[in-house]
C-alpha positions in Angstrom: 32.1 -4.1 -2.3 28.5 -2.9 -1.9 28.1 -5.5 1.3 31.3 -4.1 2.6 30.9 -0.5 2.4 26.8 -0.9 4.1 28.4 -3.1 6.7 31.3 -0.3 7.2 28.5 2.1 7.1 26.3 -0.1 9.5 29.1 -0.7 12.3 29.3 3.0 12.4 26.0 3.8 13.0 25.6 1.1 15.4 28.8 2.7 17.6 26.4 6.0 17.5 23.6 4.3 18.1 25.2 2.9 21.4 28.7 4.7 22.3 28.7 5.2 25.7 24.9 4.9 26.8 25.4 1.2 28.1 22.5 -0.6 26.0 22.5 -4.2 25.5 22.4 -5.4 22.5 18.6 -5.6 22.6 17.6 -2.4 23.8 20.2 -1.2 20.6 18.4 -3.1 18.2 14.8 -2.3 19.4 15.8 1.7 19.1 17.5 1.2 16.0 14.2 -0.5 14.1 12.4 2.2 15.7 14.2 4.6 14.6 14.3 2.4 11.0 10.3 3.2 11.2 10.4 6.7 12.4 12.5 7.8 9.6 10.3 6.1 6.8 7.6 7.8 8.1 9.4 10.8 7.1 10.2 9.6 4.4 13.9 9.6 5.2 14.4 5.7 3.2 18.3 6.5 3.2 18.6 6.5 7.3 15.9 3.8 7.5 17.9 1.1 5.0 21.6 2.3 7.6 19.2 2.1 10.9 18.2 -1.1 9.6 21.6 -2.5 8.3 23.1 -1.2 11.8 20.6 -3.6 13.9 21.4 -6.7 11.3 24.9 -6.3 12.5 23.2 -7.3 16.1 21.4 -9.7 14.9 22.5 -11.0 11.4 19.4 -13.6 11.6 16.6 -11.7 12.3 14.0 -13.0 10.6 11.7 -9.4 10.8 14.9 -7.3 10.1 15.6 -9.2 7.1 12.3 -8.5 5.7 12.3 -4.8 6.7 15.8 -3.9 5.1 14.4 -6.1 2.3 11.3 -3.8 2.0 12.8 -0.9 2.2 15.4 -1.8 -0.4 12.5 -2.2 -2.9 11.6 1.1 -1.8 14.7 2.7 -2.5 14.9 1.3 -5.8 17.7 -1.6 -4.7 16.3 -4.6 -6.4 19.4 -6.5 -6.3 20.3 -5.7 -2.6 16.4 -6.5 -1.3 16.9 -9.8 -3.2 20.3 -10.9 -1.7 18.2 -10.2 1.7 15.6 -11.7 0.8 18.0 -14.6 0.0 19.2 -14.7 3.4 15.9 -15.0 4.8 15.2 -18.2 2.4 18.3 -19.3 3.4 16.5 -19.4 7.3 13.9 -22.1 5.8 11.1 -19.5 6.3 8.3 -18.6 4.0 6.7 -15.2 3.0 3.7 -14.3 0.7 6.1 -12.4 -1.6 3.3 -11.5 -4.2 0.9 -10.5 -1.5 3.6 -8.2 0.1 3.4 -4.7 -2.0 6.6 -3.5 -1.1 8.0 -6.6 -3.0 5.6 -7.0 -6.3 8.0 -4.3 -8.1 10.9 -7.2 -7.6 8.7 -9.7 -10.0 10.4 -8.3 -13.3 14.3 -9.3 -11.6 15.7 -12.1 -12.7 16.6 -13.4 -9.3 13.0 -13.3 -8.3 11.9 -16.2 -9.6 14.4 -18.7 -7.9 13.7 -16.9 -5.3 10.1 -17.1 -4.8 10.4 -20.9 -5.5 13.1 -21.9 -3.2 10.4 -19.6 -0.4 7.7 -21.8 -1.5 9.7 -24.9 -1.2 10.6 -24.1 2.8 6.3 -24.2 3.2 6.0 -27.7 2.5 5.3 -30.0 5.0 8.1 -31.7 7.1 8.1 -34.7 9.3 4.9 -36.8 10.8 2.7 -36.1 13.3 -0.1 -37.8 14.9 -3.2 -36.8 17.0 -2.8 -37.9 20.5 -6.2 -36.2 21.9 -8.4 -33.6 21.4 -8.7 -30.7 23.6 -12.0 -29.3 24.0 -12.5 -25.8 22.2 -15.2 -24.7 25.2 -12.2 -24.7 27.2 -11.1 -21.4 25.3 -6.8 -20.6 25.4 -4.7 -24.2 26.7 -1.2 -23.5 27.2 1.1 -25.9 29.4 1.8 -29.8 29.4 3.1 -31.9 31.9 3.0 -35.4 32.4 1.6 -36.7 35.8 3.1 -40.4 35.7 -0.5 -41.5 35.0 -2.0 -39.4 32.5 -1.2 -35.9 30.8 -2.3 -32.4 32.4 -3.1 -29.3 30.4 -3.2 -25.7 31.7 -6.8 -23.6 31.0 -5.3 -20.0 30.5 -9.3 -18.1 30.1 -10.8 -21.2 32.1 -8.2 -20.5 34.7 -8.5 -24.3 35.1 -5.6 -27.8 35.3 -7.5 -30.8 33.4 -6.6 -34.2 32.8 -6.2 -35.8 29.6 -8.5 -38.5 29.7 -10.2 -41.1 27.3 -13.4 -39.2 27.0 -11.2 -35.5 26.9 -10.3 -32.9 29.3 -11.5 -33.9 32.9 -11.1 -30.7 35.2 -8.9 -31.5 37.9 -9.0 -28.4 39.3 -11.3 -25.8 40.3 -11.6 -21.9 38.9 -12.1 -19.9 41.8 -11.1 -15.8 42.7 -8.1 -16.6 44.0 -6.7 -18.7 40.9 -5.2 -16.7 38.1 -4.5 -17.6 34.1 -2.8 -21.0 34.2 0.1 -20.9 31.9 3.7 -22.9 32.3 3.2 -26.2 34.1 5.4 -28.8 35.5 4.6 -32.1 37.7 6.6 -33.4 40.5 4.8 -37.4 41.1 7.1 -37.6 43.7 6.1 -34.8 46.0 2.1 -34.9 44.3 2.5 -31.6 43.4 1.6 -29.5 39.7 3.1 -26.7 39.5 1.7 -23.8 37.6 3.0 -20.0 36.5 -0.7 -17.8 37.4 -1.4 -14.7 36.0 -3.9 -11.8 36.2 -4.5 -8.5 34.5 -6.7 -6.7 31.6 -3.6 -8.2 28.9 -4.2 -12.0 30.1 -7.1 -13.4 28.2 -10.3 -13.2 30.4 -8.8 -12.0 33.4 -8.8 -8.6 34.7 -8.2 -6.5 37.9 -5.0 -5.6 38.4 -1.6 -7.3 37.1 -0.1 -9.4 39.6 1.9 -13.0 38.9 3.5 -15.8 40.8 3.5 -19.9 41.5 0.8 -21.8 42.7 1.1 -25.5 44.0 -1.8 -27.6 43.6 -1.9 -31.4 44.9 -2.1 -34.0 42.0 -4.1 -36.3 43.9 -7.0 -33.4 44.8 -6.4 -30.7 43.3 -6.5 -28.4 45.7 -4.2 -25.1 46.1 -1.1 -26.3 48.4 0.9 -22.8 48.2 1.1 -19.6 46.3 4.0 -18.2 45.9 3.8 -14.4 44.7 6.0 -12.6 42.4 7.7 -9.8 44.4 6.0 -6.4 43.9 9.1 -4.2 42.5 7.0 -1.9 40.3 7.7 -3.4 37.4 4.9 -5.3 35.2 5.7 -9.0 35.4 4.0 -11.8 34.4 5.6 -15.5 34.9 5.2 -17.8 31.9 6.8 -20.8 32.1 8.3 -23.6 34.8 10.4 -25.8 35.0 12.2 -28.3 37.4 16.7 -28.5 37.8 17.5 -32.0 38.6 17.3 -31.6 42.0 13.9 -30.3 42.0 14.3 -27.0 42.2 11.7 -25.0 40.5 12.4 -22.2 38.0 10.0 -19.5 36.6 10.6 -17.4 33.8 8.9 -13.6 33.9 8.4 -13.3 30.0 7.0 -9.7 30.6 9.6 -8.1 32.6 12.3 -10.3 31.3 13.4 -11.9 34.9 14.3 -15.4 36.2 13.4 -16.7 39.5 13.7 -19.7 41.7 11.8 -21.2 44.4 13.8 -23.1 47.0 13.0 -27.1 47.6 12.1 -26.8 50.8 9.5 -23.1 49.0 9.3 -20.0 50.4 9.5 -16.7 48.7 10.8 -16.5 45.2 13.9 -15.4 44.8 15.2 -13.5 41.4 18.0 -14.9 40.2 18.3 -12.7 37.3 17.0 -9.1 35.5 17.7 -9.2 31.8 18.8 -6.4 29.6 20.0 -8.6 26.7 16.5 -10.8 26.5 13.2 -9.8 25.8 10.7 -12.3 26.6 12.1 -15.1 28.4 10.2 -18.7 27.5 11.1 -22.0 28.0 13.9 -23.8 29.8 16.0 -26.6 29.7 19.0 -27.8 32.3 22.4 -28.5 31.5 23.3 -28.8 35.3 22.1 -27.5 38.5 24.8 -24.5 38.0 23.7 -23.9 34.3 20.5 -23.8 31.7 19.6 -22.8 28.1 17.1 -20.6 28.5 14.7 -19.4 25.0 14.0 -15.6 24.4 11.2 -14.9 21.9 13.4 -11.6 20.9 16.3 -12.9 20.5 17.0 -17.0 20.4 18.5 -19.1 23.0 20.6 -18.0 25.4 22.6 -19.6 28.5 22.3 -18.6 31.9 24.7 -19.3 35.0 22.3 -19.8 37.7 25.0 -19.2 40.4 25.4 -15.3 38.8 22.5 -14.6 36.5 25.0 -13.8 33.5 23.4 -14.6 30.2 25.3 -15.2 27.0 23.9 -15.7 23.8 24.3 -19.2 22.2 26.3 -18.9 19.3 26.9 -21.6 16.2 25.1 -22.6 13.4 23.7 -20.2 11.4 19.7 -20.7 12.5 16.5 -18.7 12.8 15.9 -19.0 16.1 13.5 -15.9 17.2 10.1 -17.0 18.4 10.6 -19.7 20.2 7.9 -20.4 23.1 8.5 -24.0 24.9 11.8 -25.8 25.2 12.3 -28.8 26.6 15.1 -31.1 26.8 14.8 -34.5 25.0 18.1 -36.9 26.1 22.1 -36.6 26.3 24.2 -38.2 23.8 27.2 -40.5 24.9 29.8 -37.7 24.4 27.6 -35.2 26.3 25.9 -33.0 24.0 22.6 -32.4 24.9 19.3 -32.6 22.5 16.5 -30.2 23.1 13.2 -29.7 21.1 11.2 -26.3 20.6 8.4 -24.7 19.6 8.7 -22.0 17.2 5.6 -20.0 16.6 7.0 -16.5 15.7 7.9 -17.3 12.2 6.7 -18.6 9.2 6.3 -21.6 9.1 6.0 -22.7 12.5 8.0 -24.9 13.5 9.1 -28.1 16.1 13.0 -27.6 16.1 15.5 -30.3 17.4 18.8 -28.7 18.4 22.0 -30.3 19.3 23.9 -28.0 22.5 28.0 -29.1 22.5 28.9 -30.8 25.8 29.9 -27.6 27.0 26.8 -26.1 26.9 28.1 -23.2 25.2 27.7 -23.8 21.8 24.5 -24.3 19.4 26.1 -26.9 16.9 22.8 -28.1 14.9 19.4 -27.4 14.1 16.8 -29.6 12.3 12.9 -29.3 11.7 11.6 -32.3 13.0 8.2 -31.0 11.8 6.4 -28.1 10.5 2.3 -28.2 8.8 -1.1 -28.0 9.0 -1.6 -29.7 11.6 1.1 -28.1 14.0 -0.5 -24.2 14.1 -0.4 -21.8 16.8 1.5 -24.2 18.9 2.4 -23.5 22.7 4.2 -25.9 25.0 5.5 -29.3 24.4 6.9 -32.2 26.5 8.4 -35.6 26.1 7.7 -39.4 26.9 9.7 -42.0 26.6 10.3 -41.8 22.8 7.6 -39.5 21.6 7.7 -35.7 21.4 4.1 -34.3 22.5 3.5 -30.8 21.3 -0.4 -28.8 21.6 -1.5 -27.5 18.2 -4.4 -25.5 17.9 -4.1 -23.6 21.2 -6.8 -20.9 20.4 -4.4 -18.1 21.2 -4.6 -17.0 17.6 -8.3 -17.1 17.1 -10.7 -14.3 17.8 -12.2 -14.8 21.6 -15.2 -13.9 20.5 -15.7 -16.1 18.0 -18.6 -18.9 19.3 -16.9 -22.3 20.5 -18.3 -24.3 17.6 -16.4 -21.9 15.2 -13.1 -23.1 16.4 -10.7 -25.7 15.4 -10.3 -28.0 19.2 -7.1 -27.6 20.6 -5.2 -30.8 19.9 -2.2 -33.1 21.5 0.0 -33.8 18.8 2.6 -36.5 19.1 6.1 -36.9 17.3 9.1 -39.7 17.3 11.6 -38.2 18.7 14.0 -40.4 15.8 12.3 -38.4 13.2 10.3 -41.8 11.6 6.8 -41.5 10.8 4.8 -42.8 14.3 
């Protein structure tokens, strides 16, 4: 009864909270869990547990919201309910520091905590086998993107604004910083046409850039490394700031803005780029992966995985297992299975514990029908992008975007290539 009457009360906040203003999804769940904070900071805990119950109808596995309602459950006095929540949450295969969290430490005398706190400890222990492929060189401060040239692997410098190559003494710079070359983030290789290319970025919020914020492609040769094209964002007043690329099967390049929540494409032949979509219903747009020319699954940090017609720029979320799928940075697409379903791998480095995800898309492309950790532990922290060769997953660890810039180079862990069978065996 008591999940019935808060969902009842939840649906009918949630038709307030929206009615006729037109908000996606997102923008409603954003507003509600600010309005969940405004009114605890009024002390108002009875509208902050129905604003947050209202955007758990939105998005029933929110890892954050979960913990939130949960929190403020405790608050209110609602042992029982902040444990069924809490329950959920374990049920994601996350982990939390439940006796370092205050709000929770007044749960330790229920007798569902216990269980609880062991089944939260369980989902922390190390899954799968990975291997060290290189290391990365921590002078090179914040690597982001990977792509394989058909000779060796590249890595993008984001603070060194710099492409290296992965070689057997270490990173070998294969391209030069200059004032013209921004933050080097997403990267993809084409050996057929020599070209890398590369999502740029500038601004005060990109690590050691500054100047104004501007974004785009830039083209650089793979035999000398020097600039081909640029290929700027267009200048719509809105902050952008293009993250990730990747290439359709017939080689045309995609771009995702994960700051103002766009898509674009640059044509084979390039040119200008062209958006093909503006998002209200995604929040950060990451990493992509191709179903077809007309069709891709595209991962939002906010909200999961979504798919995107690239003929209208519709987006619908992916629906199907039940999965925590928030914080997800690359994607990549892996192989197709004889009846069509397509097998992708991710990143996850918005949760607890982070995460490389395998996940099974029906041969519709419509439907997410499994999820498995392929591999989560120490040695696969603050992760970034990830790409595959023949039957190995690579994945960089240890990117440095977590660690304090200015911390001295010798205080941080080297950025490392990690390395993963894509069967799941131990390499």
């Amino acid at each position: 009864m008591r999940n019935l009457l808060f969902l009842t009360a939840a649906v009918l906040c949630l038709g307030a909270a929206t009615g006729d203003s037109g908000e996606s999804d997102l923008q409603a769940f954003n507003r509600l869990r600010q309005a969940a904070a405004d009114s605890l900071a009024s002390g108002d805990v009875a509208g902050a547990e129905q604003q947050l119950e209202a955007a758990l109808v939105l998005y029933p596995r929110s890892p954050g919201t979960l913990l939130r309602l949960a929190r403020t459950e405790a608050l209110a006095g609602k042992a029982g309910e902040a444990i069924a929540h809490l329950s959920d949450y374990a049920d994601l295969g996350l982990t939390w520091d439940l006796a370092g969290d205050a709000a929770f430490r007044k749960l330790a005398d229920h007798p569902g905590s216990a269980p609880l706190r062991a089944r939260i400890e369980d989902n922390g222990r190390p899954v799968g086998a990975a291997s060290l492929s290189g290391l990365l060189a921590p002078s090179e401060g914040v690597i982001e993107g990977l792509a394989w040239d058909g000779r060796a692997w590249l890595v993008s410098g984001v603070t060194s604004r710099t492409l290296y190559r992965l070689g057997q003494k270490g990173l070998e710079p294969m391209t030069r910083p200059d004032a013209e070359t921004g933050a080097l983030f997403g990267i993809v290789a084409d050996p057929v046409v020599g070209r890398v290319w590369a999502a740029e970025a500038w601004g005060v919020q990109v690590p050691g850039s500054s100047g104004p914020t501007r974004t785009g492609i830039v083209a650089f040769s793979l035999k000398t490394g020097q600039v081909l094209s640029r290929h700027p964002a267009p200048d719509d007043g809105v902050a952008r700031q293009l993250g990730d690329v990747a290439l359709s099967p017939a080689g045309v390049l995609y771009a995702t803005d994960s700051r103002g929540a766009a898509l674009y494409r640059l044509p084979s032949m390039g040119g200008a780029l062209q958006k093909v979509a503006q998002f209200d219903d995604l929040g950060s747009p990451q990493g992509m992966a191709f179903c077809s020319e007309e069709r891709m699954i595209l991962a939002d940090y906010s909200t999961g995985l979504h798919v995107i017609d690239l003929r209208t720029g519709r987006s619908e979320r992916l629906e199907g297992v039940k999965a925590a799928l928030a914080g997800v940075d690359g994607l990549g697409r892996l192989y197709q299975e004889p009846d069509g379903a397509l097998i992708l791998a991710m990143t996850q480095n918005g949760v607890s514990p982070e995460r490389v995800l395998k996940v099974r898309i029906d041969p519709t492309c419509r439907r997410l029908e499994a999820v498995t950790v392929m591999a989560a532990g120490p040695d696969l922290q603050d992760m970034t992008l990830l790409a595959s060769r023949n039957d190995r997953l690579f994945v960089i660890s240890a990117s440095g975007w977590s660690l304090d810039p200015e911390a001295p180079p010798r205080d941080r862990p080297s950025p490392r290539l990690m390395s993963l069978a894509l069967s799941g065996d131990p390499p």
